[in-house]
Structures are given as structure tokens and as C-alpha cells.
Backbone as a ProteinNet text record, in pm:
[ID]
protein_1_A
[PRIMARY]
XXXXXXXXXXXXXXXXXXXXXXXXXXXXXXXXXXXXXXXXXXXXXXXXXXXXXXXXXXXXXXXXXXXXXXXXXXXXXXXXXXXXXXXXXXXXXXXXXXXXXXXXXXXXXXXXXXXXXXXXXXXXXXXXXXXXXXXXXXXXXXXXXXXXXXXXXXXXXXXXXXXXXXXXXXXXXXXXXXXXXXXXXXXXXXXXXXXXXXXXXXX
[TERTIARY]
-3026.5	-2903.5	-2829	-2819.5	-2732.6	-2546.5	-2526.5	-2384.3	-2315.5	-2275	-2190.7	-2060.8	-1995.2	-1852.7	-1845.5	-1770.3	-1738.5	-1583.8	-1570.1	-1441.5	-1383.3	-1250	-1220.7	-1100.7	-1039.1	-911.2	-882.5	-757.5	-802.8	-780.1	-722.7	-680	-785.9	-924.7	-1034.2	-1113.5	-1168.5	-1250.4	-1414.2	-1391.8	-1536.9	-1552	-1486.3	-1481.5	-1477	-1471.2	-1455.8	-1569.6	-1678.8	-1820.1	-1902.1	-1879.4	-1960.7	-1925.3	-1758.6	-1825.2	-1826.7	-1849.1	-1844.1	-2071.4	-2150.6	-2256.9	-2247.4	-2199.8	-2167.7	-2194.2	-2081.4	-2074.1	-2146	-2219.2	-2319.8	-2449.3	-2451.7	-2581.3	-2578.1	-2420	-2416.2	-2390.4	-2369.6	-2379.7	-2225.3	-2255	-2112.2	-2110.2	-1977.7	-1916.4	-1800.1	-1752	-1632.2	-1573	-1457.7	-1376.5	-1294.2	-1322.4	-1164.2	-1081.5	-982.6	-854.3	-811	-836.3	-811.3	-731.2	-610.2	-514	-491.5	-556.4	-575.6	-419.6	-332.2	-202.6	-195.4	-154.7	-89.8	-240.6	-276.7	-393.3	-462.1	-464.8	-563.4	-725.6	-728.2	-938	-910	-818.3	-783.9	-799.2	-733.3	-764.5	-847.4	-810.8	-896.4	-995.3	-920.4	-986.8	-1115.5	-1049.7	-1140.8	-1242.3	-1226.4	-1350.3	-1438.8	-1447.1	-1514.6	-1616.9	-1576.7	-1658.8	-1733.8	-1666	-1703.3	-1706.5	-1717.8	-1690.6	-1645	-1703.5	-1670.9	-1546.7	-1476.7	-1307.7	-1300.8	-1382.5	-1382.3	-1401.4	-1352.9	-1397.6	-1473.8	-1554.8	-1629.2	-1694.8	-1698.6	-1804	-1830.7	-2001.5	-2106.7	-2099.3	-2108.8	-2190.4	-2287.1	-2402.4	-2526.6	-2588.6	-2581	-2575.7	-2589.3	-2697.2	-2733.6	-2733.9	-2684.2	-2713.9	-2576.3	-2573.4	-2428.6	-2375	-2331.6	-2346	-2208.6	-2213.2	-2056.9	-2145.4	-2021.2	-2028.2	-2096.2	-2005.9	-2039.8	-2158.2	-2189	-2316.3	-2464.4	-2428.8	-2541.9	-2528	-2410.2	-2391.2	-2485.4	-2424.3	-2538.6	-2666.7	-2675.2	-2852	-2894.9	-2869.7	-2911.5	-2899.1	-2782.4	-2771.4	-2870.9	-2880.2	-3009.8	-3107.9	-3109.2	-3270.5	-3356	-3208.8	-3213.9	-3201	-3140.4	-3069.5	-3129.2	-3128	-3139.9	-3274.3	-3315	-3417	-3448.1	-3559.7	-3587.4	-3521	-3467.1	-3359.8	-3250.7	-3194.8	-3062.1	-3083.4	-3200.7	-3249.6	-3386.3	-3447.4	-3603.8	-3685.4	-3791.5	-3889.1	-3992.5	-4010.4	-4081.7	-4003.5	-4056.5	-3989.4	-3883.3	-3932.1	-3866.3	-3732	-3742.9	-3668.6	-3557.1	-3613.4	-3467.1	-3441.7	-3477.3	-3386.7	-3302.8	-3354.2	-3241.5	-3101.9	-3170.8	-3026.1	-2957.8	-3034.1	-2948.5	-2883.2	-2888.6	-2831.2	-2709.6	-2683.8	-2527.1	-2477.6	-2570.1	-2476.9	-2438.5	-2451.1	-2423.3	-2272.7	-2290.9	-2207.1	-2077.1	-2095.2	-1956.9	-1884.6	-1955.6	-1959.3	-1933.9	-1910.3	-1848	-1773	-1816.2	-1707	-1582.2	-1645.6	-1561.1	-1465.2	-1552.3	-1446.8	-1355.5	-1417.5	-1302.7	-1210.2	-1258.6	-1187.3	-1082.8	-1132.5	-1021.3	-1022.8	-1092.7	-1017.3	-947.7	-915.8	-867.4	-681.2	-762.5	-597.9	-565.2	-613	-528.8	-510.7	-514.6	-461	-367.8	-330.4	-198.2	-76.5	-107.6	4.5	-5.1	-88.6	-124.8	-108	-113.9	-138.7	-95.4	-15	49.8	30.9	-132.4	-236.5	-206.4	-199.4	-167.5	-271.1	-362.8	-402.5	-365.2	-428.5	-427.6	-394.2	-345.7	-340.5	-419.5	-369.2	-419.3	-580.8	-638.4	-740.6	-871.1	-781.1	-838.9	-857.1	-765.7	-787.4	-955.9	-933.5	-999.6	-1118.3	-1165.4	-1305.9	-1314.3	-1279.9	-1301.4	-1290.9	-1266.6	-1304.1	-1413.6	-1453.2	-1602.3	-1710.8	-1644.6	-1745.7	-1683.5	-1623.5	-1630.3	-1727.5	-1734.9	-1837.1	-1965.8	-1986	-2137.6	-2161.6	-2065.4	-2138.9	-2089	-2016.8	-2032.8	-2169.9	-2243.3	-2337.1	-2407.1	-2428.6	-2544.7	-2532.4	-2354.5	-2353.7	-2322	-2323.8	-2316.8	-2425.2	-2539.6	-2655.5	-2795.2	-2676.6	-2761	-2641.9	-2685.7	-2601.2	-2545.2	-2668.7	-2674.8	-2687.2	-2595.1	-2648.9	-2797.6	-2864	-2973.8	-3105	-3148.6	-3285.9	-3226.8	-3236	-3244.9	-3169.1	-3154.9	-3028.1	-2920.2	-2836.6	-2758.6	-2815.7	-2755.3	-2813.9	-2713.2	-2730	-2608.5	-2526.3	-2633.7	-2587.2	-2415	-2438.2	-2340	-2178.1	-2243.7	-2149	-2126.3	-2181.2	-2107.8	-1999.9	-2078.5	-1949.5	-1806.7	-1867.9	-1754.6	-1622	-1615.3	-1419	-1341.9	-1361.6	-1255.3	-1288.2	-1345.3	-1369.1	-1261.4	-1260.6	-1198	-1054.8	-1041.8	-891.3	-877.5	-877	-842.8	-733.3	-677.6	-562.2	-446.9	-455.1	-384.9	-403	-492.4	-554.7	-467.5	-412	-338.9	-437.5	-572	-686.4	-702.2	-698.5	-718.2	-883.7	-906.5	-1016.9	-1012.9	-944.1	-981.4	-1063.3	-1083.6	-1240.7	-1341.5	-1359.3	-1531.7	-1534.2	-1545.3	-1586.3	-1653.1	-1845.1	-1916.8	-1881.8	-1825.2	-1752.5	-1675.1	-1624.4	-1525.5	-1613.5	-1677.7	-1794.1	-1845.8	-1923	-1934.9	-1885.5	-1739.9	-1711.2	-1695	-1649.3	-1731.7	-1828.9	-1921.6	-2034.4	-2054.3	-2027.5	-1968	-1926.9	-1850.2	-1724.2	-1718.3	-1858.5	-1920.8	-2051.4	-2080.7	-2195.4	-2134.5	-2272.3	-2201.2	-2175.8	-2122.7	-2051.6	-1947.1	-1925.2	-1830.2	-1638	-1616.9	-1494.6	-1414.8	-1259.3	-1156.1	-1120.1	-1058.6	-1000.9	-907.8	-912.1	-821	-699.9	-586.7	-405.3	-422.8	-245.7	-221.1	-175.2	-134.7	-148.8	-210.8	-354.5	-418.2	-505.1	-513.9	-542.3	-700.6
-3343	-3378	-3250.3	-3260.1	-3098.1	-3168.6	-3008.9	-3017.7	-2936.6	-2983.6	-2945.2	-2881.2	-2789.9	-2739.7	-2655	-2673.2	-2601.7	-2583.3	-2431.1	-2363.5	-2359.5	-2405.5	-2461.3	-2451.8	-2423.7	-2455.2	-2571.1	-2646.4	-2747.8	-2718.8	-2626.3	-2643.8	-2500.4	-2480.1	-2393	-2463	-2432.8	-2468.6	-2457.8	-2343.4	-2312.6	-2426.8	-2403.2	-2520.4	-2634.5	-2728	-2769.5	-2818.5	-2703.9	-2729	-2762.9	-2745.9	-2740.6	-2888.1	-2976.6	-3062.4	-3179.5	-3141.5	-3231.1	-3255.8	-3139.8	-3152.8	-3242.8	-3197.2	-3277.9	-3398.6	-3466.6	-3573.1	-3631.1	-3542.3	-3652.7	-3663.5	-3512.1	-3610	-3696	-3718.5	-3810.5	-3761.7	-3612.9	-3578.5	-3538.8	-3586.3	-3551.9	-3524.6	-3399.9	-3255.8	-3250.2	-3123	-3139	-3031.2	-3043.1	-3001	-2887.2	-2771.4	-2677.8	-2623.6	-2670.4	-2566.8	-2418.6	-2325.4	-2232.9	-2194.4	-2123.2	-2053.7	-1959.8	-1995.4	-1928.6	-1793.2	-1911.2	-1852.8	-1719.6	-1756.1	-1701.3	-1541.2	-1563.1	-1496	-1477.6	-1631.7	-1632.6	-1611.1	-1596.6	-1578.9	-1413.2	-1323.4	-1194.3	-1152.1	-1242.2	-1294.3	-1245.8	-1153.2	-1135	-1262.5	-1397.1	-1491.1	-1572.6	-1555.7	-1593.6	-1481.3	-1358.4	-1235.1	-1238.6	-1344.9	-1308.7	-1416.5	-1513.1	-1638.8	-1557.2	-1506.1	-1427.9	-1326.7	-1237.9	-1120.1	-1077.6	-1143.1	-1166.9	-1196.3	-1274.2	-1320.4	-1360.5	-1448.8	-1577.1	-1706.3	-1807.1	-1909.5	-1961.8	-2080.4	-2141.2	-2117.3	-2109.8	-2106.7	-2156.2	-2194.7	-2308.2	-2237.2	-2366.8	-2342.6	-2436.3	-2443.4	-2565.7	-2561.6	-2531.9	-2508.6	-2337.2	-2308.1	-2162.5	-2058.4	-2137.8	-2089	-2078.3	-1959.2	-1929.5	-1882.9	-1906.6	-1887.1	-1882.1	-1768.2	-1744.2	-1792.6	-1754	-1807.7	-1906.6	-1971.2	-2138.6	-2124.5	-2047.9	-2010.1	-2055.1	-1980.7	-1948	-2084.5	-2133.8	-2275.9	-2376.8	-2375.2	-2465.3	-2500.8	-2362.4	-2376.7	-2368.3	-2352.9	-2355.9	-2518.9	-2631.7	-2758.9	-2806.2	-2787.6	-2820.1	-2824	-2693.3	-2701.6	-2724.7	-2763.5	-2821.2	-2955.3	-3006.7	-3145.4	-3250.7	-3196.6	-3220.8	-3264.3	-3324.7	-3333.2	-3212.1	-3211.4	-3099	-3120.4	-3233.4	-3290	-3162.8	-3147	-3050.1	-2915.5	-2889.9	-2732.5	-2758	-2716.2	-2756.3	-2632.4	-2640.7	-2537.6	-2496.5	-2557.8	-2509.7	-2353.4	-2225.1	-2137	-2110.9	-2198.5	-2185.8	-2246	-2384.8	-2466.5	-2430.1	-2339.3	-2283.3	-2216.1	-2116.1	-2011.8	-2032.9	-2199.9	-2220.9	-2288.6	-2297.8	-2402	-2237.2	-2108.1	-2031	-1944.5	-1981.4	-1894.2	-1943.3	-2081.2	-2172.1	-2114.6	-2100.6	-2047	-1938.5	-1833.7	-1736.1	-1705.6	-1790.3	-1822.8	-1869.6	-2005.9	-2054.5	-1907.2	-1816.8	-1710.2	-1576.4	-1562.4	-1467.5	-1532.9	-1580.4	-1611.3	-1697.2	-1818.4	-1919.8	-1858.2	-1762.9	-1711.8	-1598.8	-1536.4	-1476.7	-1458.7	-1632.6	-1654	-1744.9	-1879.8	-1960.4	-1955.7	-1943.9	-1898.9	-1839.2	-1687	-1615.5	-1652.6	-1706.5	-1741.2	-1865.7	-1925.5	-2026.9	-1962.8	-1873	-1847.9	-1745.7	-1722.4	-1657.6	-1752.1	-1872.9	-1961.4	-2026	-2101.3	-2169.7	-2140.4	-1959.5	-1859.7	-1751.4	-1696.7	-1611.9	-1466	-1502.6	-1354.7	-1279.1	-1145.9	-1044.9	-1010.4	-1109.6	-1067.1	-1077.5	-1045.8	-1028.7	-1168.4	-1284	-1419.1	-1412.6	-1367.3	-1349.2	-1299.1	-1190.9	-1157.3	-1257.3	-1282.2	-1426.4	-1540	-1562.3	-1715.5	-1658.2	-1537.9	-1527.3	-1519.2	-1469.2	-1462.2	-1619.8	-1693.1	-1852.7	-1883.7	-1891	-1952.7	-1873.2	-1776.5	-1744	-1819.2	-1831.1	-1954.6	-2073.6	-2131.8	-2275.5	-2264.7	-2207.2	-2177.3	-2180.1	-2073	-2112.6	-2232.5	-2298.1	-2406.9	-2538	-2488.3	-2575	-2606	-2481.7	-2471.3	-2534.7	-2544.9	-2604.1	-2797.2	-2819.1	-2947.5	-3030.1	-2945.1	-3011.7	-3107.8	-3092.8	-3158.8	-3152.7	-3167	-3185.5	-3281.8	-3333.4	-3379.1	-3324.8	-3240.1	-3176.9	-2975.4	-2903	-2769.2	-2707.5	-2806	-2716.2	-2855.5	-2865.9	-3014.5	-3104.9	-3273	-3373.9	-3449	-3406.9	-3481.5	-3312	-3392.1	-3322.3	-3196.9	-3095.6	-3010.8	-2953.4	-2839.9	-2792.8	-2673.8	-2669.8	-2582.1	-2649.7	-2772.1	-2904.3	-2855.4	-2878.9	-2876.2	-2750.3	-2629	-2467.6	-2455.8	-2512.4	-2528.7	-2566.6	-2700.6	-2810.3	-2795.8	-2726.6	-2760.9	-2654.9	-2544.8	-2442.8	-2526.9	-2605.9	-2628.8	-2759.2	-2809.4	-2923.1	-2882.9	-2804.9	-2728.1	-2643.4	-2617.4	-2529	-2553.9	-2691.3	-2705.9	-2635.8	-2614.3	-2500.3	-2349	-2354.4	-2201.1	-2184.6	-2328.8	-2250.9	-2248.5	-2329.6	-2330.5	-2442.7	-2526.1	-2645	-2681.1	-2792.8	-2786.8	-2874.6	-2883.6	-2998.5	-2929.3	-2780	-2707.9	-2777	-2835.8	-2829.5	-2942.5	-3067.2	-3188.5	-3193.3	-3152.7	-3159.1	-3112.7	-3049.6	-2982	-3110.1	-3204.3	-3268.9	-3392	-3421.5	-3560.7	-3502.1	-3420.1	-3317.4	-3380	-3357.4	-3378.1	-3519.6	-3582	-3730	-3778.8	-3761.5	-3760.1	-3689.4	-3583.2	-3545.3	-3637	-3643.2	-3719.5	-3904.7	-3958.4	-4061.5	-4057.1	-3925.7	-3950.9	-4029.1	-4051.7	-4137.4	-4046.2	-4056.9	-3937	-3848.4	-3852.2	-3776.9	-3790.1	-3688.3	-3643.5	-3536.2	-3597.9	-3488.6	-3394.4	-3297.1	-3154.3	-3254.7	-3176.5	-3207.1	-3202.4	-3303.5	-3254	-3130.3	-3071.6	-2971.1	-2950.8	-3063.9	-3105.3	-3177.9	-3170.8	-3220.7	-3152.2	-3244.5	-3112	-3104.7
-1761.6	-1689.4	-1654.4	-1514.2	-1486.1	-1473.2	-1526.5	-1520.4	-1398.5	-1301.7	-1144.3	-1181.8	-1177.9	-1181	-1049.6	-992.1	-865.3	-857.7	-833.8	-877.9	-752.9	-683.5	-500.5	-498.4	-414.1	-346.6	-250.5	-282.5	-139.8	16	13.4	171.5	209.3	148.9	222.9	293.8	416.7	499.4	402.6	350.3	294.9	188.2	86.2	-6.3	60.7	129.2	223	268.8	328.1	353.7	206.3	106	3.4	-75.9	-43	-79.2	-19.1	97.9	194.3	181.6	115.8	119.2	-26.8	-120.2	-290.6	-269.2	-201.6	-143.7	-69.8	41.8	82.7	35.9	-83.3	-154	-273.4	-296.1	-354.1	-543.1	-530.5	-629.9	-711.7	-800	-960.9	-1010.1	-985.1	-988.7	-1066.4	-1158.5	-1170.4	-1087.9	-1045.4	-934.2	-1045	-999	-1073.8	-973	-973.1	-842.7	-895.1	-790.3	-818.7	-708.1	-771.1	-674.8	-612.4	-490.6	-443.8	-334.3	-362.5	-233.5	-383	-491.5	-627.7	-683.9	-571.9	-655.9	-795.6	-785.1	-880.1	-888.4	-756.4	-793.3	-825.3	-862.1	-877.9	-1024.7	-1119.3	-1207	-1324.9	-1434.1	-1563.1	-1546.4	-1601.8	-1629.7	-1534.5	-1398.1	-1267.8	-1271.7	-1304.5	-1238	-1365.1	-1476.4	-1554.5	-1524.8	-1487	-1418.5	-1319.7	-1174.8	-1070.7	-1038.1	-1054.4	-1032.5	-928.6	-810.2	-654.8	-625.2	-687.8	-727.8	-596.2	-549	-430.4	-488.2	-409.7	-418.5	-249.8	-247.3	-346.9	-415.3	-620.5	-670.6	-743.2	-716.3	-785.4	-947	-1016.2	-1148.1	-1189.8	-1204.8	-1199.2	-1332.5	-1450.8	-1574.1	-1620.3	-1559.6	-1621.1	-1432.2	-1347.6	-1204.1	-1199.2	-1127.4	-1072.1	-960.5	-835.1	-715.7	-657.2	-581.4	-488.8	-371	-254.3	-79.9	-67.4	27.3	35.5	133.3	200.6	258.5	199.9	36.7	-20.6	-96.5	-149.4	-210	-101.9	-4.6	79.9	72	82.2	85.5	-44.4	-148.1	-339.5	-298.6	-272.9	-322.1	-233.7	-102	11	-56.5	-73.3	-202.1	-288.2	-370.7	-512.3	-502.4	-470.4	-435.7	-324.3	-225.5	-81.2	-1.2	93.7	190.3	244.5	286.3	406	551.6	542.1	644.2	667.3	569.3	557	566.5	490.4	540.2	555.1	658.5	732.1	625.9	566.3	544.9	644.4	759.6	866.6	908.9	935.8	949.4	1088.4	1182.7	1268.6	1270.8	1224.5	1223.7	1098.4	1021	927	975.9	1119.6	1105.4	1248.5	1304.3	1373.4	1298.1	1199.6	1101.3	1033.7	1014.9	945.7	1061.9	1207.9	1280.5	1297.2	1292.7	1301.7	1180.2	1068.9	956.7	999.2	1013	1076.2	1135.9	1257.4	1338.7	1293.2	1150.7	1061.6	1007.1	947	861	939.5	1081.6	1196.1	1274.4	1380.2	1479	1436.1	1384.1	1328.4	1161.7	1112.3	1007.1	1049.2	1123.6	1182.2	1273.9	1314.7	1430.1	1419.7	1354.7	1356.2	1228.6	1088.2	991.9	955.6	1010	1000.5	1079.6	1201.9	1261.8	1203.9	1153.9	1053.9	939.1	918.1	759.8	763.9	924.6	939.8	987.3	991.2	993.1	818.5	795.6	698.3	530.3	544.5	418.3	465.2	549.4	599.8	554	583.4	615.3	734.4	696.3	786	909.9	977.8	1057.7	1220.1	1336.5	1488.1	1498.4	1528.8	1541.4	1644.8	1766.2	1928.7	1966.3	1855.2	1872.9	1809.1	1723.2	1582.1	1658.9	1795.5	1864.8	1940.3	2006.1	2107.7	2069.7	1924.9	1866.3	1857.8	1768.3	1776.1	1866.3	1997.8	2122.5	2174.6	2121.6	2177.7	2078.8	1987.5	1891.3	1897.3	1963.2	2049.1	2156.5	2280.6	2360.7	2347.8	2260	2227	2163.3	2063.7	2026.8	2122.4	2249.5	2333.5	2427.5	2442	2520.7	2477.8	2309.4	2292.4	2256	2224	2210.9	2323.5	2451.2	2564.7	2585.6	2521.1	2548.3	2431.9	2346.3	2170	2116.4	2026.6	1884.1	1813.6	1762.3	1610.9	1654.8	1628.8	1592.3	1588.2	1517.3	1450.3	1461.7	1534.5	1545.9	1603.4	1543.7	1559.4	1485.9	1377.9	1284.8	1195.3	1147.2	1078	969.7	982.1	878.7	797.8	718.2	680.8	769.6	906.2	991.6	1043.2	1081.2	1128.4	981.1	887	743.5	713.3	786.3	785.8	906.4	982.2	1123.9	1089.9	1015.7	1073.3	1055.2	918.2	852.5	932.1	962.7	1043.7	1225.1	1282.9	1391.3	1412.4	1309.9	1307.7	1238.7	1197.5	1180.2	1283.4	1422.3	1451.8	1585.1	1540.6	1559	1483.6	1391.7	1272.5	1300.7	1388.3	1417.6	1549.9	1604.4	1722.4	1843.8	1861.3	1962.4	1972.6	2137.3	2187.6	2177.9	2139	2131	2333.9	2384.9	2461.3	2583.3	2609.2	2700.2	2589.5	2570.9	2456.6	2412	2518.6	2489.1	2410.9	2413.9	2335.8	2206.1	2213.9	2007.9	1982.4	2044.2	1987.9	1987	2031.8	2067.8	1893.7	1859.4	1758.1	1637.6	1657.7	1523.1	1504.3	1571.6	1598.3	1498.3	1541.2	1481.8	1334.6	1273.5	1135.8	1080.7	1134.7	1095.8	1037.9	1112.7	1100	962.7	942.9	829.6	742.1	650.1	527.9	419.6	350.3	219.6	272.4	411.2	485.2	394.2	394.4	286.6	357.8	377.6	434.2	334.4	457.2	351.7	250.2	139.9	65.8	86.4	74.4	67	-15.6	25.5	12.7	-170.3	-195.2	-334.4	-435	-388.9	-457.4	-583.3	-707.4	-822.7	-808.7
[MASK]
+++++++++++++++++++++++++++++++++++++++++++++++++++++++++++++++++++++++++++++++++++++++++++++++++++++++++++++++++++++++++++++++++++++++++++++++++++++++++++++++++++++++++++++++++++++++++++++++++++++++++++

């Protein structure tokens, strides 16, 4: 019997992606909040868990894992279908190029400009919109006339995207150029195990 602890903030996009995958495979976790506004992942007590002094991070009994990146693909793996992450080589490294993409454009685009309203991070707001609307674009191009990011059904490429895309009304960026992104989340948004950001007070 494995034991799940995952160390999160609620109002992260990243955390966010990780258990929005928890959830849809159905799996039970215990949740730890970490404070993140107060700096707590800074923390004697947090850097001895992480050293990384980020959150999201996995603990799976004797496995221990920072970036929700790498969380993804460990629970895909461990947990998961070849549905969520393909082992055909091609077909993962179209699901790890969307990762990619959550983890640059979209983190430094509309994460970043939401977390200068949201967490009143010192960055470019203006330069922060304009990178996330170059990662709306591209993933308009391709959901203009796909479903899914990455194949035929949902992957975790879809669940690296999704939470800063769908916040980025907070980011201060219309989603309404990028039908297909919004048809998009739609569809997310419809899986089964599908789970909103957390309130802002939630423990």
C-alpha cells in the first residue's frame, strides 16, 4: 500500500496540474499546504523535505519528487495508462513538447503575469502578457483543428497546459482571439475526475 503526500499551495497553477492528474486517476493523497505568499517553502523545516524549497512536491513512500513536470510523468508512469504518457517514442515527445511549452511560455507568461496581480511578484506585467499570448497562439494553431495537444485523447500534455490557460483572466489576457483554446478547456474541463483550483482559503 503506497502512501501519497503532496506538499501544495492552493491558488498554484502547478499544483494545480498535479492534482487535477491525482484525481483523475483516482488516486488518495494527503494534501499539505504550504505557504507559499509567507515564504514558507524557504523554510529550515520545508528545505529539509526539499531542498529545491518549491512546491509541488511528491512524496510516494521512499520516492521523492519536485516540479510538477516531473510529478506528471512519475504518476503517468506509475499510476497511469499509456493513454496519459504514450511509450511509443514519437508520440511522447509530442506529449513532452506541450510540456515544455506549460513550463516556458505559459510560465512565464501568464504565470508570471498573474502572480503580479495575484502575489504581487515583481515582474514586466506587459512583457509577461505578451510571452503568454505567444503561447496562446501556438496552442491555437494546433487546437484550431485537434482536440487534444498531444494525439487523440487527453494526455498530461492537456493537464501541463491547462491551469495558467484557464487563469489567465487573472493574468490580465483575453482569451476571446483563441476559440480553439477555449473550445479546449471545454473539453478539460468535462473529463471525469476533473477538479477546480482550489479557494483561496482552503486548508
Amino acid at each position: 500500500m503506497h502512501s501519497l503526500t503532496l506538499y501544495d499551495f492552493p491558488l498554484s497553477g502547478n499544483c494545480h496540474k498535479v492534482r487535477l492528474l491525482l484525481s483523475m486517476l483516482g488516486m488518495d493523497y494527503q494534501r499539505v499546504t504550504v505557504d507559499v505568499v509567507n515564504n514558507e517553502t524557504a523554510s529550515p523545516e520545508f528545505t529539509r523535505i526539499n531542498p529545491r524549497g518549491q512546491v509541488p512536491f511528491l512524496v510516494d513512500d521512499d520516492v521523492r519528487i519536485w516540479d510538477s513536470m516531473a510529478i506528471l510523468v512519475y504518476l503517468a508512469r506509475r499510476y497511469g495508462s499509456r493513454d496519459w504518457l504514450p511509450d511509443d517514442p514519437a508520440d511522447e515527445a509530442r506529449v513532452m513538447q506541450w510540456v515544455a511549452v506549460a513550463g516556458d511560455e505559459l510560465l512565464y507568461g501568464l504565470a508570471r503575469a498573474r502572480a503580479v496581480w495575484r502575489l504581487k511578484r515583481p515582474f514586466n506585467r506587459e512583457q509577461c502578457q505578451q510571452e503568454g499570448r505567444q503561447g496562446l497562439a501556438l496552442m491555437e494553431s494546433r487546437l484550431a483543428h485537434a482536440d487534444w495537444l498531444a494525439g487523440k485523447r487527453a494526455t498530461i500534455a492537456d493537464l501541463a497546459c491547462y491551469p495558467y490557460v484557464a487563469l489567465a483572466d487573472e493574468a490580465g489576457v483575453s482569451l476571446e482571439p483563441y476559440p480553439g483554446v477555449r473550445a479546449w478547456l471545454s473539453r478539460v474541463e468535462a473529463l471525469p475526475g476533473w477538479v477546480p483550483l482550489l479557494d483561496e482559503d482552503a486548508g
